[in-house]
C-alpha positions as CSV (number, residue, x, y, z in Angstrom):
1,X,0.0,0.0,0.0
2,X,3.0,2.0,0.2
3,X,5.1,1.3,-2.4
4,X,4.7,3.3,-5.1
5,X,6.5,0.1,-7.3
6,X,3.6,-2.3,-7.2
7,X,1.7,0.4,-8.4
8,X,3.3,0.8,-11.9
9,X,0.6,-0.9,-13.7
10,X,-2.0,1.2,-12.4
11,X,-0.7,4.7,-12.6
12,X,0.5,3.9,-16.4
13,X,-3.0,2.5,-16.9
14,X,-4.1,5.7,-15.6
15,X,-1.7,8.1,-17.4
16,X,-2.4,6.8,-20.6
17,X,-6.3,7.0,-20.1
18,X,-6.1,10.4,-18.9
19,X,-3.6,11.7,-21.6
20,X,-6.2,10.0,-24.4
21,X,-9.1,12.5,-22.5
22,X,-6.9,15.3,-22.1
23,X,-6.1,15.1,-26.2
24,X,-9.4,14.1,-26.9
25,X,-11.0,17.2,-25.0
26,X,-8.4,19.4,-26.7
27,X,-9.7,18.3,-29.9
28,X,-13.5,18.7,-28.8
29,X,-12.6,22.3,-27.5
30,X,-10.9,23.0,-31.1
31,X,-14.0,21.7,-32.8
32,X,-16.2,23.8,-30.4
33,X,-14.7,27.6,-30.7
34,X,-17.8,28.9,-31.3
35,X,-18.9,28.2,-27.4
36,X,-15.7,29.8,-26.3
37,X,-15.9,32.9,-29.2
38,X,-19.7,33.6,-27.4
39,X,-19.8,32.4,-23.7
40,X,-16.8,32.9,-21.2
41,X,-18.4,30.6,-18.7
42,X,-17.9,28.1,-21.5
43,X,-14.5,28.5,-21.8
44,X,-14.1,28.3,-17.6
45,X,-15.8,24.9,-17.7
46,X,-13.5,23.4,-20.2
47,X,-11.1,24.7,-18.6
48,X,-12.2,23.2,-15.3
49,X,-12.9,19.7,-17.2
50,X,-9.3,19.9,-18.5
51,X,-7.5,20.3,-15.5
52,X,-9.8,17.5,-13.8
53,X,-8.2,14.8,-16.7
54,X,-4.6,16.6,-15.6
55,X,-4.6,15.3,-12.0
56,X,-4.7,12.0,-12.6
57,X,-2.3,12.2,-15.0
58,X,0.4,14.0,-13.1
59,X,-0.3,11.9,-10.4
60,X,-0.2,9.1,-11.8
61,X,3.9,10.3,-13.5
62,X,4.8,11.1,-10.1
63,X,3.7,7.3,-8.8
64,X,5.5,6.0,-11.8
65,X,8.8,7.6,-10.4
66,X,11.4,4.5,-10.0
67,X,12.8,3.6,-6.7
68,X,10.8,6.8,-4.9
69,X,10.6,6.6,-1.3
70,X,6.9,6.5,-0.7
71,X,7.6,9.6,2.1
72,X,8.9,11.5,-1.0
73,X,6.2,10.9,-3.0
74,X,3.4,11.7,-0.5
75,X,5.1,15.1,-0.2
76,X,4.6,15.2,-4.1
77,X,1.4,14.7,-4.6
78,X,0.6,17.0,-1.6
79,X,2.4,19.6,-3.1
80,X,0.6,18.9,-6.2
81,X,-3.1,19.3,-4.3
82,X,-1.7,23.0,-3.3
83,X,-1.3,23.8,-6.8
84,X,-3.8,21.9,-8.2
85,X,-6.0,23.0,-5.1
86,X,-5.3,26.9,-5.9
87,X,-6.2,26.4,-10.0
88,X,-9.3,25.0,-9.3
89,X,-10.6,27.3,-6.6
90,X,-9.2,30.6,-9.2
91,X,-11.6,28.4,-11.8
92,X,-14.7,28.1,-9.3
93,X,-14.5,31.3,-8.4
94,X,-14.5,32.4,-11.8
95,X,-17.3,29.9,-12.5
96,X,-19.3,31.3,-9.8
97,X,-19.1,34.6,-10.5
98,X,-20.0,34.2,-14.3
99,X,-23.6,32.8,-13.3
100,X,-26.8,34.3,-12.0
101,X,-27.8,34.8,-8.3
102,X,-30.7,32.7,-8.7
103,X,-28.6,29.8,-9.6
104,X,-28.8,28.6,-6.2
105,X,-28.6,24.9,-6.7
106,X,-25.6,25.1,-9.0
107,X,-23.8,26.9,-6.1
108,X,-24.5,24.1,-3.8
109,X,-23.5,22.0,-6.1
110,X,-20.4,23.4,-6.2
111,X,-19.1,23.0,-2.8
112,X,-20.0,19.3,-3.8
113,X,-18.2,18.8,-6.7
114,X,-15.4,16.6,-8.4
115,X,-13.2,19.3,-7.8
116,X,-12.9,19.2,-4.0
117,X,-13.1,15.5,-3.9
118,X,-10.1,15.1,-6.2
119,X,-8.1,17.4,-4.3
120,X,-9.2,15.9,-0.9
121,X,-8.2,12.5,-2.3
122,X,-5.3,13.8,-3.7
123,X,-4.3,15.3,-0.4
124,X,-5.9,11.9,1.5
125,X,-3.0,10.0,-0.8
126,X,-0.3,12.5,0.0
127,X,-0.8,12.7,3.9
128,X,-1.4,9.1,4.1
129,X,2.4,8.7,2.0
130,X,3.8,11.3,3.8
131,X,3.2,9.7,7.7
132,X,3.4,6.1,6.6
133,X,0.3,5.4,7.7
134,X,-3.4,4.9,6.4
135,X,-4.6,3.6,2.8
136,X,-1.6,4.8,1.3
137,X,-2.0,4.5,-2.1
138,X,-5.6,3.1,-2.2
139,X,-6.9,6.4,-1.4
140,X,-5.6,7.2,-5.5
141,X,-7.8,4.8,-6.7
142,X,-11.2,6.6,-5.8
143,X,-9.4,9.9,-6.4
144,X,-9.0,8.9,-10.0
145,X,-12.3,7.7,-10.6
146,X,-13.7,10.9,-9.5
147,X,-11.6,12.7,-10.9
148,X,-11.9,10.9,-14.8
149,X,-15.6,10.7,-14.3
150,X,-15.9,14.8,-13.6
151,X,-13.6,15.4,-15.9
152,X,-15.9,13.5,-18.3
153,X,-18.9,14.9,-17.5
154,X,-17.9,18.5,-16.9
155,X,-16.5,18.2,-20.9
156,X,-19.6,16.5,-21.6
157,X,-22.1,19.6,-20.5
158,X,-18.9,21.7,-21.9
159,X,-19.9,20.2,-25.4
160,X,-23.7,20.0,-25.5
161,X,-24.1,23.8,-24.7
162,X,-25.6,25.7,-27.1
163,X,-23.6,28.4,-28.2
């Protein structure tokens, strides 16, 4: 649960699915300009659904590391909440501000979302690396399926808007 080494297979199983997303959204975006040309709040949730298919792939590089103490790792992906952490709350924000007051259920929402459950499974992982102690790397598996599946769906309400 600890070492990162018996992980291999699953973090390049998860890089490579999340790099295919991320190039497959890219594409989707390129296809879609007119959604980004007319609506900003269009171009914050691809944004959003982009950096959602990122953390599992960065994550899932740093995992792949050979020979990486697993103490040294937690610290990464820890480090990598924080940043990730601070992009997606500027994004939110963003989000937030670019609806209507009366969108009260979407705001709710919010607090709820992918978002803060990747980065609190992404911090879960870290901490739990980081103290030698806890799930260790089991808490990465959930963190990644929330985090593909948001990603997803985000790009998926991302696409079907109307421009």
């Amino acid at each position: 649960m600890f070492d990162a080494d018996k992980w291999a297979i699953f973090a390049a199983a998860v890089v490579g699915a999340a790099a295919a997303l991320m190039g497959l959204l890219v594409v989707a975006v390129s296809a879609r300009r007119d959604i980004l040309a007319s609506r900003r709040a269009a171009a914050t949730r691809g944004a959003q659904s982009l950096l959602l298919l990122t953390i599992p792939f960065v994550a899932g590089v740093l995992v792949l590391v050979p020979d990486q103490p697993g103490r040294l790792l937690g610290v990464e992906l820890l480090l990598a909440a924080v940043v990730f952490g601070i992009a997606l709350v500027l994004l939110n924000r963003r989000a937030l501000r670019q609806r209507g007051e009366s969108d009260h259920l979407a705001r709710t929402l919010q607090l709820a979302s992918p978002t803060a459950t990747t980065i609190v499974g992404l911090v879960l992982t870290g901490a739990s690396l980081s103290v030698d102690w806890g799930g260790g790397l089991y808490w990465f598996v959930p963190t990644v399926i929330v985090a593909v599946v948001g990603g997803v769906v985000s790009a998926w309400f991302f696409l079907v808007e109307e421009p």
